[in-house]
N, C-alpha and C positions, 0 to 999 in steps of 0.2 A: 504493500500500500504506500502509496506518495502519500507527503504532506497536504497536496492539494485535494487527491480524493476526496469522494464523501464519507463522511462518519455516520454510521447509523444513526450514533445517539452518545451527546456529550455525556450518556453516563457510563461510559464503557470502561470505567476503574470502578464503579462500583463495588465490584465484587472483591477489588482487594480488601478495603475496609471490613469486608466481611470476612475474609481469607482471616485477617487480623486477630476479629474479634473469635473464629473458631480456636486460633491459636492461644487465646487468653483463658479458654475455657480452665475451671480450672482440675475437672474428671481426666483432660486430658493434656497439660498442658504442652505447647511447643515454641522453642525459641526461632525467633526468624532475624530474618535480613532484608528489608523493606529498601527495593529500589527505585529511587524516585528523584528525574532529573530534572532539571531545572524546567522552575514555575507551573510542575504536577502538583501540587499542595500537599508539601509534606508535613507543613506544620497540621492541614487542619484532617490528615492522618492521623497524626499523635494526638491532636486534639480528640480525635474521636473513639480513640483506642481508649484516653482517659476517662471520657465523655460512661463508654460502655463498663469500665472497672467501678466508676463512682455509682454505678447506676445497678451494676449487677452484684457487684462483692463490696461497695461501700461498709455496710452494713456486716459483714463478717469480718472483714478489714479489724474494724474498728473494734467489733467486740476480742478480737485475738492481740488487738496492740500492734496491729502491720502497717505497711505504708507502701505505697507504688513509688518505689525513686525514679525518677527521670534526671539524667543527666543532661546539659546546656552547655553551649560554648560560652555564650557571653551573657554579662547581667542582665543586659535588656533582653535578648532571649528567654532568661527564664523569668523574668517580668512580667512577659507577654502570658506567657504560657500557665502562670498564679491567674494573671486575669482572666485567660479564656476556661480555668476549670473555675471560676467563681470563689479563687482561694480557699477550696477543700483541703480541710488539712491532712486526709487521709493521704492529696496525691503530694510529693514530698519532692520539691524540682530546687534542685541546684547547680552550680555551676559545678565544673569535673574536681577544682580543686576542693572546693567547700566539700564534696562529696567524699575525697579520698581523705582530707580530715576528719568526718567523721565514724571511716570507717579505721581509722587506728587515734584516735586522738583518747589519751589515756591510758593506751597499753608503752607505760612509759618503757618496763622496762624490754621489753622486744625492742622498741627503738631505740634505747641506749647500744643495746648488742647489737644492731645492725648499723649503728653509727660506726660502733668500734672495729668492726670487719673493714666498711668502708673508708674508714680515717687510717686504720694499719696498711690496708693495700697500698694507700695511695701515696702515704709516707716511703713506706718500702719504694715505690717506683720514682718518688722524687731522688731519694737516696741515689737509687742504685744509679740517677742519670747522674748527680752530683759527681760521686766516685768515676765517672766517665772524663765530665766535665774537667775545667779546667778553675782552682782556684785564683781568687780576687778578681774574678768577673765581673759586668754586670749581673747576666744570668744566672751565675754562682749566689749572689747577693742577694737576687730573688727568689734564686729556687729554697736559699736558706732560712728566707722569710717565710716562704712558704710552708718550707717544712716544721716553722715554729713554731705558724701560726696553727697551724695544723695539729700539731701537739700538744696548744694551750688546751684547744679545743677537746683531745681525745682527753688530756687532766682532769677537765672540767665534768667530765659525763659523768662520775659514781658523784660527785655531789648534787646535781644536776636534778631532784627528786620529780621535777615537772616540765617537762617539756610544752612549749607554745607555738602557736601558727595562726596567723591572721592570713584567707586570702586575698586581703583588699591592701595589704600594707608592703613595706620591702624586708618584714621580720629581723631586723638588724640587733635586739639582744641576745643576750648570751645563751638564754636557754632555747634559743628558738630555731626552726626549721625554716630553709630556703623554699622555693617554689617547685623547683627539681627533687628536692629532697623529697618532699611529699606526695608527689604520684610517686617516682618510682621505691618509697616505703613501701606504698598504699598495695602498687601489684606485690611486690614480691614478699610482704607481707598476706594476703592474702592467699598466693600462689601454695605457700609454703606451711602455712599455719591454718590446719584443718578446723581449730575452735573457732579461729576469725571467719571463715564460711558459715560454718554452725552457726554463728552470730547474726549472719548479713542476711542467712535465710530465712531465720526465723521474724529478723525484721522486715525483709522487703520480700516477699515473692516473686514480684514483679521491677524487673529495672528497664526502664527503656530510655534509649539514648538517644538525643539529639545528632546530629551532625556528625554520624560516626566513623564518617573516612577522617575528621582530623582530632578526634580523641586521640590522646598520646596514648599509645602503643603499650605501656605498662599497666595500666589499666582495661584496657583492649585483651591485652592477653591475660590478666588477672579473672576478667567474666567469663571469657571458654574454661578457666578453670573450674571457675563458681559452678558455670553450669554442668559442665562433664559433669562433677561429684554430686549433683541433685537433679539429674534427668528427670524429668516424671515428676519433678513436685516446683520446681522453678521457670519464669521464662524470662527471658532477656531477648528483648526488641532492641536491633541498631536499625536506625530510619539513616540514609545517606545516600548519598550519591558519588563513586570513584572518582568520576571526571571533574568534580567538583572539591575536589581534597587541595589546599592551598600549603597548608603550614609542613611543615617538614618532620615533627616527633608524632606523625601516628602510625597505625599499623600498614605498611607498605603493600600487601598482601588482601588487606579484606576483602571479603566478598568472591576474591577465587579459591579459600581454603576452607572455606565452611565445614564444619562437620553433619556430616549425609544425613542425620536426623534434623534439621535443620529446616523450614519453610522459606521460602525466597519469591515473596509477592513481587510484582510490582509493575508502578503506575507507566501506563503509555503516552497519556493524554499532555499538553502543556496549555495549560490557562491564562498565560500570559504576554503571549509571545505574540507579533503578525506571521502569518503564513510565512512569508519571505526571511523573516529571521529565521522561525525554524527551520526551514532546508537547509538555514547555513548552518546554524550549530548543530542539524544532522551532520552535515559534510565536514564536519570539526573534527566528528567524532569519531568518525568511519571507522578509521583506520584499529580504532583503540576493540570496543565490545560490543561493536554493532548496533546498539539500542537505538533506536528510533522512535522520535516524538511526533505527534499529528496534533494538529492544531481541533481547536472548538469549532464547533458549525457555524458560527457569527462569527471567528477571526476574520478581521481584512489583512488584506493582502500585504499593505506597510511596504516602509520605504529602505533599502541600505544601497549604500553607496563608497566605496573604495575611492579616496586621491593618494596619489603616491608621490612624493617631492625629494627633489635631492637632498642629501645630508648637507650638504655644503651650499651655502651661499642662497639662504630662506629665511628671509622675516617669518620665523615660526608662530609667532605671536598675531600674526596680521594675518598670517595663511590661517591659522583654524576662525579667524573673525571672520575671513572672507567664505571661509568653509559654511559656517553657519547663516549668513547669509545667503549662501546657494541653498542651503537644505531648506531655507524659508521659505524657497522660490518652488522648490520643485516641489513641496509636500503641503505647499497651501497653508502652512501651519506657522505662523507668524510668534510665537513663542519661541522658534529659532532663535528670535533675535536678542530675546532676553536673556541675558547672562545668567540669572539665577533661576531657570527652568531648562539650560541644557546641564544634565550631566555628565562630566567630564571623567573618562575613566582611562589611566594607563596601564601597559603590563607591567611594569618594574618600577622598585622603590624607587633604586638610585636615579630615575626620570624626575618624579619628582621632590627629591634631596638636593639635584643639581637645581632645577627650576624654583625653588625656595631658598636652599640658601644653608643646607644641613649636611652636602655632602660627605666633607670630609670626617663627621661623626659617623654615616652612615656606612661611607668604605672602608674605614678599621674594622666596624666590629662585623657586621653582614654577613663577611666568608665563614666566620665562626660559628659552626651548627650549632654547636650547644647555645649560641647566645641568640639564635637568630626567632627564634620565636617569640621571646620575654623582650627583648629589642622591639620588635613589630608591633606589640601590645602595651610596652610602656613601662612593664613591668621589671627590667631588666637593673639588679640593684648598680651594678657601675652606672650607668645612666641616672635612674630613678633617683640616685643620691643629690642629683645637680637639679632635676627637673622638679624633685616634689620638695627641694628643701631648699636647694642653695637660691633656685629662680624666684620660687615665692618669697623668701625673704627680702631676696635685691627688689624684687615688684612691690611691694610694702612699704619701702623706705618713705621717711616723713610718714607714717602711720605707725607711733608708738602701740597701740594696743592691739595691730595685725602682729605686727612684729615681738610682742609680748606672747601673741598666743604658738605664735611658731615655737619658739624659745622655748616655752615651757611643757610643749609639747614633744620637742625632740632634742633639748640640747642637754647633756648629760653635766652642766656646767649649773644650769635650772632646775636641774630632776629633785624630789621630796628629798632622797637621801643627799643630796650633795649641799640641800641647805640643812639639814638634820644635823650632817656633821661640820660645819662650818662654824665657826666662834664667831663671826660676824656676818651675821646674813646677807647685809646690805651689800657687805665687801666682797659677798659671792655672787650677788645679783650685778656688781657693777664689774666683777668678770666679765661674765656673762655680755655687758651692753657692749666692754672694750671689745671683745670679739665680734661681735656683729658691726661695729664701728669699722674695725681692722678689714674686714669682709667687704662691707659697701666701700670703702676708700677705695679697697683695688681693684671694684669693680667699676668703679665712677671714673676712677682715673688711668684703666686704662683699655680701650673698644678692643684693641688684640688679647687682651690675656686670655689664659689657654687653660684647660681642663686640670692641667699638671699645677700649675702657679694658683689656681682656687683650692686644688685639694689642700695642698703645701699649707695653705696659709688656714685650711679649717683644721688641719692637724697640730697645726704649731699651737695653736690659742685654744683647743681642744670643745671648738664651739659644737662640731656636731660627733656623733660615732663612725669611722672612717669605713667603709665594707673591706672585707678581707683582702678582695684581690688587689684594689687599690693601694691598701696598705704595702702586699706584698710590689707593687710597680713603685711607691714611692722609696722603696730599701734599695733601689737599684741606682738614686739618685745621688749624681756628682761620681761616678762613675762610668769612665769614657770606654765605649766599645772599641776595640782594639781591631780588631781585623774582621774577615766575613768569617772564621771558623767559631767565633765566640757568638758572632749571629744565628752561624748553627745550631748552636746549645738551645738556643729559643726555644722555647714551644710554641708554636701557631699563636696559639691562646696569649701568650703574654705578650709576642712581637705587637698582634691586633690594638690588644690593652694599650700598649707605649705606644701606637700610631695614634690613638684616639687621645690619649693625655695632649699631645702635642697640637690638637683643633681646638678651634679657637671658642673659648665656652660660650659668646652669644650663638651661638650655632643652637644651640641646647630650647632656643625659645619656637625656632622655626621647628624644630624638631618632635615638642609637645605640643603644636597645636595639627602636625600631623597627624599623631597617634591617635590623639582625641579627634578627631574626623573634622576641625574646625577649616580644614584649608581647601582651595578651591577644587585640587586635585585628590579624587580618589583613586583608591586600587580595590583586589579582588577581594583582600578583606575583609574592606570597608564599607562594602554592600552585597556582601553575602548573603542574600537572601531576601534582600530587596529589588525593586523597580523604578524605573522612571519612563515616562513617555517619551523621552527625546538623549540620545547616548550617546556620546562621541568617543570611541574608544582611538589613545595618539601612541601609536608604534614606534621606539625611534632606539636603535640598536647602537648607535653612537651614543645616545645620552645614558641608555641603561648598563652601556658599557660593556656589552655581551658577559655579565659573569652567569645568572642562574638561566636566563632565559633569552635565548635571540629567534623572532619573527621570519626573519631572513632564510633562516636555516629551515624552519616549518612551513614555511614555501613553498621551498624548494622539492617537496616529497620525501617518499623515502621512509626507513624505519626507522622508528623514532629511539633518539638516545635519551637519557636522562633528562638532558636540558631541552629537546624537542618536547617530550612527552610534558615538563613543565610546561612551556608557553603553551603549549597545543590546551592543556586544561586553563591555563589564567586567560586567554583568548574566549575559549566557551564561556566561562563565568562572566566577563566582562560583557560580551555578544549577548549573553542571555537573560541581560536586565533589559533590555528596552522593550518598552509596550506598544509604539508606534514607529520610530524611525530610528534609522543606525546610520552613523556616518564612522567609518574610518579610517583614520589617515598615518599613513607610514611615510619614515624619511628614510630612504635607502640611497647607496652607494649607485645600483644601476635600477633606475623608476622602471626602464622602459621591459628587465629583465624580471624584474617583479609583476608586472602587467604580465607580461605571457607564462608566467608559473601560475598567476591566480584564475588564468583562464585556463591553462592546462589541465589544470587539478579540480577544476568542475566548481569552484567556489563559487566564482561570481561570472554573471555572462560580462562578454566585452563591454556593452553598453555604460554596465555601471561601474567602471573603473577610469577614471577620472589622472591624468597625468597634469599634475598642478592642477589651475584652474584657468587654461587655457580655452 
């Protein structure tokens, strides 16, 4: 069937819903894998699944003390999701990490033991590179700090009686757990520890997951074990979609390794889309798992169009004005013209890190998988130390009682014990102001200072708590790198660190008004699961730098490598917001050689491929 064909009848998913609700039963229950790609309605799937447990087993639920977890990507996810079950408190929806806290928050001493396996290993392999290394290095300096820190650390766990975890914060005391730390407790805690299942079953029966191609992978695989060990009496719902997986820690594999007891619904239909977008984000897809979406009996037909401009030598800024402009003309739809009704979508951060003004923050840390996801989200504490502490306070300045509340909130110079044990109060509070004094000076006086010279100076005056890694980048300081073989000693991880001290810290403000979605430029992210009636998705392999994804290369055909197979999915997610028109625009090296790839490859006919705007 084409996309154009007729549809008997826009209820032809139907019967997944029901597929669903057979699977909830709970005489027989079964876990599934709900595939549902873009704008099928997967939220008001889940909605309905919850809709049918509040309505059929509420009432046992409750009398037994149970609760249906549903896990979420993001807060406003599960915001949504309280509101559309009418905040029953039976259904019990959190985000993955609130969730993996409190499926061990308490079982202090298991995560003492499992700190202490993970702190010895890692000690040992700093070591052993140390004894490799070469003394009085930089790297020496750091790996030393590292391993100190490291050490304070494993000292501190038999006193340690309570461990904490906020997931809204950067957990920066002593007794507390990172962000990383806590999903993967959470799986290999539960993977490992048969009472903590016993636990999770007799609370939840049911868990159903949001967005489950980008759940981190520890967790991921922590529920095929939940579930192995209680077939027959548990079920576990992931609603997702492959093509749609952005972030980089989830399970690589879902959806092809299912275990054979398993159900595997899912939706054909797309509710959102015009005709003409969906054959394209079929033809996105092709190559990948065949799936095929067909539009609703009322979609129109809708508009996209491809311009393709040279990299070199393009008022870019004036071409997508002029772009939007043409889209005005051809689609009748004078909203074009409005800046705050087109949605502007690229593939890659570093497009717009360079086009705001963040890059060189963005290109230290980025390559770093481990950091590349808490980076994205904002959450990342090297960062998050400058953005949720050091920028609000410089943005407060002349506002005594902002500036109060910061202080006493986070500065360990202000903390209850630090005036508890002070002989003069006054003369610990006016610590306190020198430091925040010493802090706006350097910031007022001077527009280059650099991530390294703010740390430096919140270390020296002891105004906030410094993060570990930081600490260990500043023990490396006033010592000069000698040749490239001491560059060697590096690790990825600390080179990135010391590239990013050395960018310049107002970078830090273009940076968080990224994260939080405030800037003109979105990515695949940042509208995950939303819409707009007018898209402009901007291609440009020179700005994004070709590191995780290049356009050019998924053009061109062919089977896809890692970095294909990324763009080829941020591509579809992008394409697959718009409700009425799609406009395009790539800057490439050779326009006229990208014109005849995107006509060879069935994507767009000639027509709508546009070379500038000639």
């Amino acid at each position: 069937m084409t996309v154009t064909a007729a549809v008997a009848s826009d209820d032809i998913d139907l019967h997944v819903d029901e597929e669903i609700k057979k699977c909830l039963d709970p005489q027989s229950p079964q876990s599934f894998f709900l595939f549902a790609g873009a704008g099928s309605g997967k939220t008001r799937s889940l909605v309905a699944a919850l809709d049918h447990l509040r309505q059929a087993m509420g009432k046992s639920l409750r009398m037994r003390g149970q609760k249906v977890a549903v896990i979420t990507y993001t807060k406003a996810a599960r915001d949504e999701i309280v509101r559309r079950t009418q905040f029953d408190p039976v259904i019990a929806v959190s985000t993955i990490h609130s969730f993996a806290w409190t499926l061990i928050e308490g079982f202090n001493h298991d995560i003492r033991e499992w700190l202490r396996v993970e702190l010895n290993a890692a000690i040992a392999d700093l070591k052993a590179k140390e004894a490799k290394g070469r003394a009085g290095t930089k790297a020496s300096a750091e790996r030393q700090a590292d391993i100190a820190s490291k050490q304070r650390r494993l000292a501190r766990l038999d006193s340690t009686k309570k461990f904490v975890y906020s997931p809204d914060s950067d957990n920066r005391g002593r007794d507390s757990l990172n962000h990383a730390e806590v999903l993967k407790l959470a799986g290999d805690l539960v993977k490992t520890k048969p009472a903590l299942r016993q636990i999770l079953r007799d609370g939840y029966p049911y868990i159903l997951v949001d967005e489950s191609q980008d759940t981190n992978r520890h967790i991921v695989e922590a529920l095929f074990a939940f579930q192995a060990s209680y077939k027959g009496e548990v079920v576990v719902g992931l609603f997702g979609d492959m093509m749609q997986r952005i972030y980089g820690d989830g399970h690589p594999s879902l959806g092809e390794s299912l275990p054979m007891d398993w159900a595997t619904p899912t939706k054909k239909m797309n509710f959102r889309c015009p005709r003409r977008v969906i054959e394209l984000i079929n033809k996105i897809r092709d190559v990948t798992d065949k799936q095929v979406q067909i539009p609703r009996s009322a979609a129109h037909e809708g508009h996209i169009r491809m311009f393709v401009f040279p990299s070199e030598g393009v008022d870019k800024a004036a071409a997508e004005q002029a772009i939007c402009a043409h889209m005005a003309d051809l689609t009748a739809d004078h909203d074009w013209l409005n800046e705050e009704a087109v949605k502007i979508l690229i593939l890659e951060h570093r497009m717009a890190a360079l086009r705001m003004g963040f890059d060189d923050l963005l290109a230290a840390l980025y390559p770093i998988t481990q950091f590349r996801t808490a980076l994205l989200d904002g959450s990342l504490p090297l960062v998050s130390f400058f953005s949720s502490l050091i920028l609000p306070l410089w943005e407060a300045k002349g506002e005594p009682f902002a500036i109060a509340r910061i202080v006493r909130a986070a500065s360990p110079l202000a903390s209850a014990s630090a005036l508890k044990q002070a002989e003069d109060q006054l003369e610990q509070l006016g610590k306190a102001q020198d430091a925040v004094d010493a802090l706006i000076r350097l910031l007022d006086g001077n527009p280059d200072v650099t991530f390294r010279e703010v740390v430096e100076n919140v270390a020296e005056t002891g105004l906030f708590t410094v993060p570990d890694l930081l600490k260990v980048a500043l023990a490396g300081a006033g010592i000069e790198e000698t040749d490239e073989d001491e560059q060697e000693e590096k690790s990825e991880r600390d080179k990135a660190i010391a590239a990013f001290l050395t960018a310049p810290f107002q970078q830090v403000r273009a940076y968080t008004k990224y994260v939080a979605g405030k800037a003109r430029f979105d990515t695949h992210q940042g509208v995950k699961g939303l819409e707009f009636p007018r898209v402009m998705v901007i291609m440009d392999d020179q700005e994004a730098r070709g590191f995780m994804f290049k356009y050019e290369k998924l053009f061109g055909g062919g089977v896809d490598d890692s970095q294909t197979a990324s763009t080829r999915r941020l591509l579809y997610v992008t394409c697959s917001r718009a409700q009425r028109s799609l406009a395009l625009v790539a800057y490439a090296e050779n326009p006229e050689r990208v014109r005849s790839q995107l006509v060879a490859n069935g994507w767009f006919k000639p027509e709508e491929i546009s070379l500038g705007l000639a």
